[in-house]
ROTOR-37201 format. One record per residue (C-alpha): residue number from 1; x negated, y negated, z negated. Coordinates in pm, 1 decimal. Layout:
% residues N
   seq         c1         c2         c3
   NUM          X          Y          Z
...
***
This chain:
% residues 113
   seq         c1         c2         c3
     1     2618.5     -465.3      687.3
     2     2422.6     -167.9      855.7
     3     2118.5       -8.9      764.8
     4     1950.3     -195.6     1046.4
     5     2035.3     -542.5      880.3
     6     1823.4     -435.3      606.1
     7     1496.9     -513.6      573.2
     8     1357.1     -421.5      184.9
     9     1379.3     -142.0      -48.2
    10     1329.3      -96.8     -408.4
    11     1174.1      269.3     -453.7
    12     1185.9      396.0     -745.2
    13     1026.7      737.1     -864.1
    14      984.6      882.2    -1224.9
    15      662.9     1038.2    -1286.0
    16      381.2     1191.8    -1586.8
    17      154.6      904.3    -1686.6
    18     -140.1     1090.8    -1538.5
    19      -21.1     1090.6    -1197.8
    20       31.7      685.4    -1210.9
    21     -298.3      587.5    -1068.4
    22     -261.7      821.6     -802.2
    23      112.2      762.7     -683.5
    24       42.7      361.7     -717.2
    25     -269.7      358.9     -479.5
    26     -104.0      585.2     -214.8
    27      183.8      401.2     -216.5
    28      -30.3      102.3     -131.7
    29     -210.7      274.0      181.7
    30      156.7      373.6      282.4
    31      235.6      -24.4      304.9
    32      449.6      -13.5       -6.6
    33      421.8     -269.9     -300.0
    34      299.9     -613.4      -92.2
    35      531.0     -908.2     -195.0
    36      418.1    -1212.5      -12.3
    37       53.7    -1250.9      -31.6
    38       49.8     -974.4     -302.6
    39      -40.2     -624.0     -333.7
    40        6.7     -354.8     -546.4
    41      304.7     -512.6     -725.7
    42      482.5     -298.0     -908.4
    43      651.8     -248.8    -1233.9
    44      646.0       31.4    -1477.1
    45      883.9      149.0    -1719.3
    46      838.7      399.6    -1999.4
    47     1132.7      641.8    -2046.6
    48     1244.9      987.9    -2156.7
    49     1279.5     1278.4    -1869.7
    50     1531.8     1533.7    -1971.1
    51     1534.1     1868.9    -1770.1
    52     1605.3     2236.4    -1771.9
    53     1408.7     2456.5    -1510.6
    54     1624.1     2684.1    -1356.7
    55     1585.6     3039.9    -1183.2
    56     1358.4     2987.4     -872.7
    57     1184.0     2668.5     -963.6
    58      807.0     2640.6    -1092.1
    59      809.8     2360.1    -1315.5
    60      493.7     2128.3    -1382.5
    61      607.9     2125.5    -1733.0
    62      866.4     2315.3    -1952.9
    63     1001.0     2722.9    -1995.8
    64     1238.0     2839.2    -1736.8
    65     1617.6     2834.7    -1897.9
    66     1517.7     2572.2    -2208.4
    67     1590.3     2188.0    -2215.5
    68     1308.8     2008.3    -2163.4
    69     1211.1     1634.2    -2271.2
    70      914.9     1503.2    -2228.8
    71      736.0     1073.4    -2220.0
    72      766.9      971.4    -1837.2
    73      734.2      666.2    -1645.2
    74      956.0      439.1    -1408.3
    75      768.4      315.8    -1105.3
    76      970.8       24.2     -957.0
    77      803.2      -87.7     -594.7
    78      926.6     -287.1     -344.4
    79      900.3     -186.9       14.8
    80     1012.8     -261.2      383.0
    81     1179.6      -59.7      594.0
    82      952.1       28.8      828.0
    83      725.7      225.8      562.5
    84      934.0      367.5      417.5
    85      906.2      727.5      529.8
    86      534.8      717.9      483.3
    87      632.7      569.7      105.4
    88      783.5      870.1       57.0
    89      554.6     1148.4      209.2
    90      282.1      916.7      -18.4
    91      482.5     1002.4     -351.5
    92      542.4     1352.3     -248.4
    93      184.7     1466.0     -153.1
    94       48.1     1278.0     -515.0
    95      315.5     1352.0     -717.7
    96      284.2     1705.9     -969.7
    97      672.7     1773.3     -977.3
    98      819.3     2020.2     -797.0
    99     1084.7     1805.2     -710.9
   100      981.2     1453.5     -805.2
   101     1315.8     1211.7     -841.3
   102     1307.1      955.1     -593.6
   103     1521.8      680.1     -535.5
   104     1552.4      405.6     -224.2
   105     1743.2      129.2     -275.8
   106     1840.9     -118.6      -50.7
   107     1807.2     -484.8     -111.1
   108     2025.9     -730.7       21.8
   109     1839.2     -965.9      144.9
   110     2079.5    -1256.7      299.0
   111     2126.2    -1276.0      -77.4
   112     1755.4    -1484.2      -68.3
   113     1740.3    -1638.3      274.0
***
């Protein structure tokens, strides 16, 4: 299987609860989160973000050098291939992190068919 073969992605992104709203909607206008004749399906997740802000960075929370922890959430949305560059430009213009975690995962979809 090539990348070409697939057609849907799970993105997932971890993110403050006060950037949900925000993240959610763009990621709709971007063509992410329609399942069938569905929109804005998502799921969320609450979870604990560890960190520790090095030299150089400009964290949107924590002390440069100290371990961090803080409440986040787990965005799970599905998306197809075709958006999902503009997916990702969505989370990274809404998102406050300096470097928000984002993961794209392919789904196999012969699996289904």
């Amino acid at each position: 299987m090539n990348r070409s073969d697939i057609q849907n992605y799970k993105i997932e992104v971890y993110l403050p609860e006060e950037a949900l709203e925000a993240i959610q909607t763009a990621l709709n206008k971007a063509g992410a989160g329609f399942v069938g004749n569905y929109d804005h399906v998502f799921a969320i997740t609450q979870v604990t973000g560890n960190w520790r802000p090095l030299a150089g960075s400009s964290p949107y929370q924590g002390t440069l050098g100290k371990m961090e922890s803080a409440p986040e959430l787990k965005m799970e949305i599905d998306c197809r291939s075709e958006f999902v560059s503009q997916a990702i430009l969505a989370i990274r213009t809404n998102h406050p992190y300096e470097e928000p975690l984002i993961r794209v995962i392919p789904i196999l979809n012969e699996w289904f068919d």
